[in-house]
C-alpha positions in Angstrom: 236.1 129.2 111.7 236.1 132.5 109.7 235.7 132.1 107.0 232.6 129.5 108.4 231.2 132.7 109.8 232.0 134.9 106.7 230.0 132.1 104.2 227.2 132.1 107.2 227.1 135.9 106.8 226.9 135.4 102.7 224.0 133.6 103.2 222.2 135.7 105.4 222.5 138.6 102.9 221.4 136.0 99.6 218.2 136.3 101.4 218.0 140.0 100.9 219.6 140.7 97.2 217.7 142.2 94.4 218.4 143.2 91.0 221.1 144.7 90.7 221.2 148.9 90.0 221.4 150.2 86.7 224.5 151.6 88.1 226.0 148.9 89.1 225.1 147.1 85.7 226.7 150.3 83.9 229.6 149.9 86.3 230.1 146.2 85.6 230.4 147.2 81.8 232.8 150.2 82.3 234.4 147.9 84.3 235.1 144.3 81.8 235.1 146.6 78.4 234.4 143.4 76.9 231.1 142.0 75.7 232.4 138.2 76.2 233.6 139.1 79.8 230.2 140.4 80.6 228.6 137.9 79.0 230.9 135.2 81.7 229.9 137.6 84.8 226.5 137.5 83.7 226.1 133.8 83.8 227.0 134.0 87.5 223.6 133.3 89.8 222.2 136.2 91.4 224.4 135.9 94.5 227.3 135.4 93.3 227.1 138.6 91.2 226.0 140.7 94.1 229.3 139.4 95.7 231.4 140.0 92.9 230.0 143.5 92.9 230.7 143.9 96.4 234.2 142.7 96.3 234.8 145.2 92.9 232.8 148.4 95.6 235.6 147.3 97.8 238.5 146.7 95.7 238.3 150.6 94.4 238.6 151.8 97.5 242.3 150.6 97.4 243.4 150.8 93.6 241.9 151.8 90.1 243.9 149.1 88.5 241.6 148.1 85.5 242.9 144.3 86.0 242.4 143.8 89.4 239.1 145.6 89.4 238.3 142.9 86.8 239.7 140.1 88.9 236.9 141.7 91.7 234.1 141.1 89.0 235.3 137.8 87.4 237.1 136.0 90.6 234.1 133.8 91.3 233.0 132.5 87.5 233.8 129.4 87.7 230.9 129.0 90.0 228.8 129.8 86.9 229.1 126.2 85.8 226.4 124.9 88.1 224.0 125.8 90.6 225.3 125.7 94.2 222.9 126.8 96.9 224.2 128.5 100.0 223.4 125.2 102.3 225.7 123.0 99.8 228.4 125.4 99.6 228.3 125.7 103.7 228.3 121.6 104.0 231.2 121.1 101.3 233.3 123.6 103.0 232.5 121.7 106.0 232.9 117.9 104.4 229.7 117.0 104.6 229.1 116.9 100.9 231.3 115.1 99.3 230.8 114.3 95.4 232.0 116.2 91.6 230.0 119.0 91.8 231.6 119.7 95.2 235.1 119.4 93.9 233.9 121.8 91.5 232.9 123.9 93.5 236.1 123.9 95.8 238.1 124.3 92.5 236.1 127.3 91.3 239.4 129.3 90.5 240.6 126.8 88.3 237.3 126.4 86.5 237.4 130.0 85.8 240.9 130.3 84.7 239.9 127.5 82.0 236.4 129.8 81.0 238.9 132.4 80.2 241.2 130.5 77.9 238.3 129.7 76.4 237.4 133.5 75.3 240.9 133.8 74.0 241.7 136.7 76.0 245.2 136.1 76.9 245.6 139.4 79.0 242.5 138.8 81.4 243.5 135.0 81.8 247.4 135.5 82.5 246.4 138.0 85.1 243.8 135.4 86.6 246.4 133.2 86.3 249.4 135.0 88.0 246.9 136.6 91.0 244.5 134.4 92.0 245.8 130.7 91.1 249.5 131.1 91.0 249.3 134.5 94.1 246.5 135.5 95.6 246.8 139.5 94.8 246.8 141.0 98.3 244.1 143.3 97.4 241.9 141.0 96.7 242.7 138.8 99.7 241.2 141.7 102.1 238.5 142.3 99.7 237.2 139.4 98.9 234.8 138.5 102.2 
C-alpha cells in the first residue's frame, strides 16, 4: 500500500516537471564523468529524469560516494527502453496490465544492468550489479521514493 501511495504521489508531481536547471544538467555531468553514461540518463523520459535527480539531491545528503551517487542517476534506465506512462506503471504494479512491456517494466533493474554491459564499463555495471540487483544499497533504499 506504500509504495501504491508513493507511485500515486510520482504521478501527481509528472504533472508539474519542467526542464530540468542548468544546474542540475551540470550536476548530472559532474556527476556520470562519462559522455556514454549521460548519454543512458538522457534517454530516460522527462519523469524519470526528474526522479533520478531527486533520488541523486537525496542520496548526497547521506554520502559523496561517486558510485552510489551514480547508482541515484542511473537506477531507473532500464525504463529508457520504452515509453511507460504513469497510469500503466500504476495498473502493472497493481496486475491489471499484464503483457511484455509490463514485465519490462517490473524488470527495469535488470534491463539496465544489461544497458551497462553494453557500454563496457565494467566499474559502473559491477557496482549496479552488486547494489541494486544482487543488494539493494541501503542508501538508496531510503532514497529512492
Amino acid at each position: 500500500m506504500k509504495d501504491m501511495f508513493i507511485k500515486a504521489r510520482r504521478a501527481v508531481r509528472f504533472l508539474f516537471y519542467r526542464d530540468i536547471s542548468v544546474v542540475d544538467q551540470l550536476l548530472v555531468s559532474k556527476t556520470l564523468e562519462n559522455s556514454n553514461l549521460e548519454i543512458l540518463f538522457w534517454k530516460l523520459n522527462k519523469a524519470d529524469r526528474h526522479h533520478s535527480i531527486e533520488v541523486l539531491h537525496r542520496t548526497m545528503k547521506y554520502t559523496d560516494n561517486k558510485n552510489i551517487l551514480k547508482l541515484a542517476l542511473l537506477h531507473d534506465i532500464g525504463k529508457s527502453i520504452s515509453e511507460y506512462s504513469w497510469i500503466f506503471r500504476i495498473f502493472t504494479d497493481l496486475g491489471i496490465y499484464k503483457s511484455r512491456k509490463s514485465e519490462n517494466y517490473k524488470n527495469h533493474e535488470d534491463i539496465g544492468y544489461e544497458l551497462l554491459k553494453e557500454l563496457d564499463d565494467d566499474e559502473v555495471s559491477i557496482y549496479y550489479f552488486d547494489n541494486l540487483l544482487t543488494n539493494k544499497n541501503k542508501i538508496l533504499d531510503k532514497t529512492d521514493f
